[in-house]
C-alpha positions in Angstrom: -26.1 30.7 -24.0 -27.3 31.1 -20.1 -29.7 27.9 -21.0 -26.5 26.0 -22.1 -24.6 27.0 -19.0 -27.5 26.0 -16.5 -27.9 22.8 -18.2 -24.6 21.8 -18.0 -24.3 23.0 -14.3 -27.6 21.1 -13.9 -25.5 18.1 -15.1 -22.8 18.4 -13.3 -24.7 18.8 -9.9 -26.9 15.1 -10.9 -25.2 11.7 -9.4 -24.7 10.7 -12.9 -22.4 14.3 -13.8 -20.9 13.9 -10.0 -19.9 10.3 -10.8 -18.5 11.1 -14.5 -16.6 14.2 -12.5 -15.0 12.3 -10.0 -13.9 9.7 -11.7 -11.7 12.0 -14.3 -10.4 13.8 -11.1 -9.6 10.6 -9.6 -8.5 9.6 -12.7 -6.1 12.6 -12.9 -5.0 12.5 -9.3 -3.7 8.5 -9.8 -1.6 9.6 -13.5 0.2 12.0 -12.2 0.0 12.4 -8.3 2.8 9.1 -7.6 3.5 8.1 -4.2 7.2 8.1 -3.8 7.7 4.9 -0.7 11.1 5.3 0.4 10.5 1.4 1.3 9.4 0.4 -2.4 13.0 0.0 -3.2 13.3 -2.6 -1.3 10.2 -4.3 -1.8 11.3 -7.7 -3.3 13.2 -8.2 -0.3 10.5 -7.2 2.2 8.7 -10.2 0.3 11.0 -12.5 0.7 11.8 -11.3 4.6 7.8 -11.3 5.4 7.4 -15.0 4.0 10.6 -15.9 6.0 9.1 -14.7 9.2 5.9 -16.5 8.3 7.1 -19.4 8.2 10.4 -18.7 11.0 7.8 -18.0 13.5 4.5 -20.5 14.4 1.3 -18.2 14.8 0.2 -20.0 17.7 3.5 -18.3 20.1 3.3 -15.3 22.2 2.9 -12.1 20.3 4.0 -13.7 16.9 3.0 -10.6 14.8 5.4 -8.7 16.8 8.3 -11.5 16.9 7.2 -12.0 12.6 7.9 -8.1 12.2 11.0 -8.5 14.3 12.0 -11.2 12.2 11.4 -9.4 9.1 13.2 -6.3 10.2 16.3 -8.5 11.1 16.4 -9.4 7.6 15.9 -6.6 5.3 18.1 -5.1 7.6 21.0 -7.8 7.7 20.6 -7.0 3.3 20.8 -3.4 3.9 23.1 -2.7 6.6 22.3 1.2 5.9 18.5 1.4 5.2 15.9 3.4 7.2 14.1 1.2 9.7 11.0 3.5 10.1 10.7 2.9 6.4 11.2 -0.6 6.0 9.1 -1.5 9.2 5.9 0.7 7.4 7.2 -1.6 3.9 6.7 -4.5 5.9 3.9 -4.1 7.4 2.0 -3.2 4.1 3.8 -6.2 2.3 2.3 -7.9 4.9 -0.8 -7.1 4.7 -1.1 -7.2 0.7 0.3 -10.3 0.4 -2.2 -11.9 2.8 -5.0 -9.9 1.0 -3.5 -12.1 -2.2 -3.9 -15.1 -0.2 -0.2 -15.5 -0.6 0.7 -16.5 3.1 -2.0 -17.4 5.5 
């Protein structure tokens, strides 16, 4: 029985039994551990507000990122007269990001 337990610790502790064990805590972790965004609400309109500033605001003006977010703000804001800025700007800002990933705006 000890020989079993060793093995199987022996296993465990090789990059093969490390990979196999993080992977089903990972695994674990992403089924049941849900991030709860307060911006994901409000995530089709964050889309629509990020490729209005993209194309309200030419990236060649002076701090255009910061005028594009400013923009975007504006806009989910103007939807939502009673929404959490903090949230929405972080929303944005990973919209943003995600959709550029996507190639979806340049």
């Amino acid at each position: 029985m000890n020989d079993v337990l060793n093995g199987a610790w022996a296993f465990v502790n090789s990059p093969i039994g490390l990979t196999i064990v993080g992977g089903i805590v990972l695994y674990l972790l992403n089924r049941f551990v849900r991030p709860n965004a307060k911006w994901a609400k409000y995530e089709g309109t964050i889309i629509a507000a990020v490729k209005y500033a993209e194309k309200a605001i030419p990236d060649g003006s002076d701090n255009a990122s910061q005028r594009k977010l400013d923009e975007a703000l504006k806009y989910v804001l103007a939807v939502y007269a009673k929404a959490d800025p903090a949230a929405i700007t972080e929303g944005i800002q990973i919209v943003h990001e995600k959709m550029e990933a996507d190639g979806v705006i340049k």
